[in-house]
C-alpha positions in Angstrom: 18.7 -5.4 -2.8 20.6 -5.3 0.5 21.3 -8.9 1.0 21.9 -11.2 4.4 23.0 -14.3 4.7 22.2 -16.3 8.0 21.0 -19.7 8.8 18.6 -20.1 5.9 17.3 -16.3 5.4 13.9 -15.4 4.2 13.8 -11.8 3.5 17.3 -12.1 1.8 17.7 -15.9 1.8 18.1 -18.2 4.8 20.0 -20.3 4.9 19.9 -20.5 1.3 17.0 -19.7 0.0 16.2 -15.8 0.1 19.2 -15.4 -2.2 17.7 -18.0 -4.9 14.4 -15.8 -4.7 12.6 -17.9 -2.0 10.7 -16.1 0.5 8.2 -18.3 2.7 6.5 -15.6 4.5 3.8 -16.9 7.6 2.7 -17.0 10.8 5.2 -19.2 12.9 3.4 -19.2 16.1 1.0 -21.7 14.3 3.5 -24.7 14.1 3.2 -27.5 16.5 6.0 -28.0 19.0 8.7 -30.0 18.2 7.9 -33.8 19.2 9.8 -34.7 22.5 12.5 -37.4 22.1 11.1 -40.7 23.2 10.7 -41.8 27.0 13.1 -43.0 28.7 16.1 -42.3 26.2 17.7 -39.0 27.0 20.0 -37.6 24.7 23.9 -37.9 24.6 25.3 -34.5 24.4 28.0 -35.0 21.8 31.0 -33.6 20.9 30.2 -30.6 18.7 33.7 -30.0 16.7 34.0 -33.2 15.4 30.1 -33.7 14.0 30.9 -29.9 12.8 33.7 -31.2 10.9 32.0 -34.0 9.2 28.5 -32.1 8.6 31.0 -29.0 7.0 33.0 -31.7 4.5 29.5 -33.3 3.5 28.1 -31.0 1.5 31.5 -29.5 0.6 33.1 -33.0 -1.0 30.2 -34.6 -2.6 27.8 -33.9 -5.6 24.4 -34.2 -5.0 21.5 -33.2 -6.6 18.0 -32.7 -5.2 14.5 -30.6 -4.7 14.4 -29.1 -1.1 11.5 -27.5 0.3 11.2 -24.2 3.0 8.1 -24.0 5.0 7.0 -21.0 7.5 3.7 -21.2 9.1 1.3 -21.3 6.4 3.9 -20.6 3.4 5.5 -23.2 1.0 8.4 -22.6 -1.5 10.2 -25.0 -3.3 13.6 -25.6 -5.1 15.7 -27.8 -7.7 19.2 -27.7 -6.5 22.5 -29.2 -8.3 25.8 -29.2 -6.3 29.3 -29.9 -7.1 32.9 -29.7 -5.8 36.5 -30.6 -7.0 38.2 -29.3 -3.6 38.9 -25.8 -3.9 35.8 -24.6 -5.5 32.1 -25.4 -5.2 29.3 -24.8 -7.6 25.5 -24.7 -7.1 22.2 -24.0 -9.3 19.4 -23.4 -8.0 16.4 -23.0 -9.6 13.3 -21.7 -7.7 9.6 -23.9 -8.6 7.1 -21.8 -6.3 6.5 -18.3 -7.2 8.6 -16.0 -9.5 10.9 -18.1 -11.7 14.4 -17.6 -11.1 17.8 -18.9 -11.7 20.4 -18.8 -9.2 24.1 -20.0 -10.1 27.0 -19.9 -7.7 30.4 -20.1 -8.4 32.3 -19.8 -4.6 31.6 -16.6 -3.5 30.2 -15.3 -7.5 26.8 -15.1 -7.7 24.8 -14.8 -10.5 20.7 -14.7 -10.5 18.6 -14.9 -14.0 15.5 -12.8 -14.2 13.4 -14.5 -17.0 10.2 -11.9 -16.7 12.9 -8.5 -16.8 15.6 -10.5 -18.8 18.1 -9.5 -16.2 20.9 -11.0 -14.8 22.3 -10.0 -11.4 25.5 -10.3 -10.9 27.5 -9.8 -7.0 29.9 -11.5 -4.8 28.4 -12.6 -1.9 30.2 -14.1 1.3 29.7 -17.9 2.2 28.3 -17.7 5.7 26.6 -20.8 5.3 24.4 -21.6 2.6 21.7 -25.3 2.9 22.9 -27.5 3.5 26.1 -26.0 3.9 25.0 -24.4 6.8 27.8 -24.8 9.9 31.3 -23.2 9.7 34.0 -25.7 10.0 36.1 -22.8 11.6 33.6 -21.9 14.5 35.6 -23.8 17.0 34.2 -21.7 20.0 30.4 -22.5 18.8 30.4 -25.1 22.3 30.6 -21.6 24.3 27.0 -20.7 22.7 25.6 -24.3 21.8 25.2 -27.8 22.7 25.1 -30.9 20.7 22.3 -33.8 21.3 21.7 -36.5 19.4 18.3 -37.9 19.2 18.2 -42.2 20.0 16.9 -42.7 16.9 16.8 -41.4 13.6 13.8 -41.4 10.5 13.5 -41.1 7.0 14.3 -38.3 4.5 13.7 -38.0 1.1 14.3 -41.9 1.1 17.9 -42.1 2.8 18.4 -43.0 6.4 19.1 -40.2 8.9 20.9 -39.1 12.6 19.1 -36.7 14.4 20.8 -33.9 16.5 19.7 -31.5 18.6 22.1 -27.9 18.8 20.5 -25.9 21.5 21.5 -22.3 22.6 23.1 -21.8 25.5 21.3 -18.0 26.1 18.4 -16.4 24.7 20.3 -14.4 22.5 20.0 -16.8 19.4 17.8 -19.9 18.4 18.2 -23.6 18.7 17.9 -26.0 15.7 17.1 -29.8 15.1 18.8 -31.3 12.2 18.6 -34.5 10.0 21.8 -35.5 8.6 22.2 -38.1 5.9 23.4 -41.4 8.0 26.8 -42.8 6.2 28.0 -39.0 4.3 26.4 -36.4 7.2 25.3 -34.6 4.6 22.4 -32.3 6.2 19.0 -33.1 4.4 16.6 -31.5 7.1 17.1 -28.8 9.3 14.4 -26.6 11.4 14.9 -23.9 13.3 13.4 -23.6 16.8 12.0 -21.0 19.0 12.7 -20.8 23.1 10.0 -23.0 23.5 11.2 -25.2 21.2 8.6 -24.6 18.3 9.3 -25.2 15.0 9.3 -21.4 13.5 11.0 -22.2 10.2 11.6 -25.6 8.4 14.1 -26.6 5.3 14.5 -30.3 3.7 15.2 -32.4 0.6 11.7 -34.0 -0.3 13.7 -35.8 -3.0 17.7 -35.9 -3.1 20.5 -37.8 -5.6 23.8 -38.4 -3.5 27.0 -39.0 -6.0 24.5 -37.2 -8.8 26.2 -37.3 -12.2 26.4 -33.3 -11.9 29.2 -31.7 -14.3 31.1 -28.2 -13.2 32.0 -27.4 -16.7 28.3 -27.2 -17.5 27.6 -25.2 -14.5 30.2 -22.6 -15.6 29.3 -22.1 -19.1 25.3 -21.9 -18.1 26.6 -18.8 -15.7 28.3 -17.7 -18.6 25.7 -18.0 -20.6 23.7 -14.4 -20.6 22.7 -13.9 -24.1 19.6 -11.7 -24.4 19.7 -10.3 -20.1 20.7 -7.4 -19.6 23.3 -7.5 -16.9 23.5 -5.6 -13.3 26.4 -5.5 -11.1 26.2 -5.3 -7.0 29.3 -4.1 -5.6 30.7 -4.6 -2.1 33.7 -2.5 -1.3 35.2 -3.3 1.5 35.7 -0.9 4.4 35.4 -0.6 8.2 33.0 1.0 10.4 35.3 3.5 12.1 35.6 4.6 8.4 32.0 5.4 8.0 31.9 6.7 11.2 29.8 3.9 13.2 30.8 1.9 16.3 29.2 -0.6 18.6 29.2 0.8 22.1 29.3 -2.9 23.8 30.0 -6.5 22.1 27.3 -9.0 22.6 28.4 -12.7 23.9 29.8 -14.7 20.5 28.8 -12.2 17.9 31.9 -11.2 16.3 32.6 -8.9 13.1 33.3 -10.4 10.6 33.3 -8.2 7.6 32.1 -4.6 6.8 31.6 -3.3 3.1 29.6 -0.3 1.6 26.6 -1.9 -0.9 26.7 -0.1 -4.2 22.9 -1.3 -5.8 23.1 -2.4 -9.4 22.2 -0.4 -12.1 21.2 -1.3 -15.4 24.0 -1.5 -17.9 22.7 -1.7 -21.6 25.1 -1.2 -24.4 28.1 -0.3 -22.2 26.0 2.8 -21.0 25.3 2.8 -17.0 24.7 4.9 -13.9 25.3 3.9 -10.5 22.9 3.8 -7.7 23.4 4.8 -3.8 25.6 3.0 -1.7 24.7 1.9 1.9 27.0 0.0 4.9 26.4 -3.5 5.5 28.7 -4.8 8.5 28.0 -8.4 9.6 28.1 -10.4 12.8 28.4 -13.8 13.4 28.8 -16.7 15.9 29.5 -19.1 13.3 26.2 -20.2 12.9 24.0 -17.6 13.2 24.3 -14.5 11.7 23.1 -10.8 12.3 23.6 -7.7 9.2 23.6 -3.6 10.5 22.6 -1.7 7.3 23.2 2.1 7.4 22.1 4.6 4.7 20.8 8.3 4.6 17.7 8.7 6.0 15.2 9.5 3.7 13.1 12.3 4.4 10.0 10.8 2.2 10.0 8.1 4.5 7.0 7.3 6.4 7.9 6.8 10.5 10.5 6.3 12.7 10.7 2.5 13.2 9.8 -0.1 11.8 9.8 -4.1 12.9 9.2 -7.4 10.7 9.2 -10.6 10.9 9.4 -13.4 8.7 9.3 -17.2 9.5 12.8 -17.1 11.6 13.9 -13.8 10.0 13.5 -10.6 12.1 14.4 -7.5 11.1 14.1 -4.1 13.1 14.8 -0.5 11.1 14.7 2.6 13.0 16.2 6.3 12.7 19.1 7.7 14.0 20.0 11.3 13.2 20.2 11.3 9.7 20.3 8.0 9.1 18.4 4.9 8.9 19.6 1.4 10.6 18.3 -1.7 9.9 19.0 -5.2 11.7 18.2 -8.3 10.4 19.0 -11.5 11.1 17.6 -15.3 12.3 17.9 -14.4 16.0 15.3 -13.6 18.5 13.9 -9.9 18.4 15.5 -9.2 21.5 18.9 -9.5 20.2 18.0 -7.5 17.2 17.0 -4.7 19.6 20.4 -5.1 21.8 22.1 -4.4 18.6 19.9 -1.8 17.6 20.7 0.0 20.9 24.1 -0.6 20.6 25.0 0.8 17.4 26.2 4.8 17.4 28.1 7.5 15.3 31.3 7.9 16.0 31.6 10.9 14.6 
């Protein structure tokens, strides 16, 4: 499973949850419009690097424990989440209460993912884009080109702790704006939704119930990812590489999207009794602006295939596929489906 990590993903994750298994799949034109900020009281525009700074180190320094909740139009999923940090490495379980049960453990960038129906275990490395409610790069010092900061006068409620509300609107149509609850004395980010042009609510992510300084222990962590007796274990591989090496360019650069990594995808295979065979490999080369995120997957095209192009969309997640010679592209990120199809058009063979 090709997989693409953005603000809070929904066909792979989003922001943190396609990767732990939840998909909240719905129509997002139904939501209500995000409730104005009260009369009279207009918003400070703040500065950006330093609540970036403080928002990053919250969820990075602290254990916490919690259930959080992602909601897309009609669609509900929900998840128990146990995080922990010593400095230099971070580990999370996840584990999924809506729909198929899964297990999700991560140990930095290690990923592992137990399968209780199949008795599998997937295992991959998987880069840290941004995960809930992990979600901002602390190095994304140029995110004031393509954003601006506003805090809200007044805060509410979240899973019982007192809050700051912010504002971080684009400044193009080339990527979505998003209102977020942080945690009032840690700035730890407890609710976050992401917003249409119109400023509609098209996805939304928050702790209905969360432990700050939870008693949560790494060594247990570690030996539960260990722990595979009785799954049969599957490997995802990411090689890196370069697109010029697989022959792809990108005729023109869109405003703050930059690469930042480009690896071929070989799918797991089943591995039982030391015996396996590997799958096909496709190219996954990312973009980012250091908050949003956009993934180009190129493979074969397959002549079984029915059409020529293909679009989806889920909650914030859209995704566009189409053909190109002999192969097949698909773009997917949480960014407006015109940006999807800038990309789209701007992606060749180079030879």
């Amino acid at each position: 499973m090709h997989m693409h990590l953005s603000v809070k993903n929904k066909f792979f994750w989003s922001l943190a949850l396609a990767a732990y298994g939840l998909i909240a799949i719905g129509n997002a034109g139904a939501q209500p419009a995000v409730a104005p900020t009260r009369a009279g009281a207009a918003p400070a525009e703040r500065n950006l690097a330093e609540w970036l700074g403080k928002t990053h180190e919250a969820s990075r320094r602290r254990a916490y424990s919690g259930t959080f909740v992602v909601t897309a139009g009609n669609s509900m999923s929900s998840a128990r989440m146990w995080h922990v940090c010593d400095g230099t490495q971070q580990l999370e379980r996840v584990e999924t209460l809506t729909g198929a049960r899964r297990t999700t453990i991560r140990r930095n960038d290690d990923v592992i993912t137990f399968v209780p129906e199949t008795r599998v275990a997937v295992l991959e490395k998987r880069e840290s884009l941004g995960l809930f409610p992990d979600l901002l790069q602390a190095q994304a010092t140029n995110l004031g080109d393509f954003y601006r900061l506003q805090q809200a006068p007044q805060g509410d409620r979240v899973a019982g702790h007192e809050t700051e509300v912010f504002d971080l609107l684009p400044r193009d149509d080339l990527r979505f704006g998003y209102r977020i609850w942080t945690e009032k004395k840690t700035g730890l980010m407890v609710k976050l939704q992401t917003l249409d042009a119109e400023r509609r609510v098209l996805e939304q992510v928050a702790f209905s119930e969360l432990q700050l300084n939870a008693p949560v222990k790494m060594d247990q962590l570690i030996r539960q990812m260990k722990d595979r007796d009785g799954y049969t274990l599957q490997q995802t591989r990411l090689v890196p590489t370069t697109p010029q090496a697989q022959g792809w360019q990108l005729t023109a650069a869109l405003p703050g999207f930059s690469p930042v990594s480009c690896h071929t995808v070989q799918e797991p295979q089943a591995s039982v009794g030391g015996a396996s065979a590997r799958a096909g490999s496709s190219m996954q080369w990312v973009f980012s602006d250091g908050l949003a995120s956009v993934s180009v997957f190129a493979q074969p095209f397959d002549v079984t295939r029915q059409g020529n192009e293909i679009e989806m969309s889920t909650g914030a997640t859209h995704s566009l596929a189409r053909r190109l010679g002999e192969h097949w592209v698909t773009v997917v990120g949480e960014v407006p489906p015109a940006t999807l199809r800038a990309f789209a058009q701007r992606i060749e063979r180079s030879r």
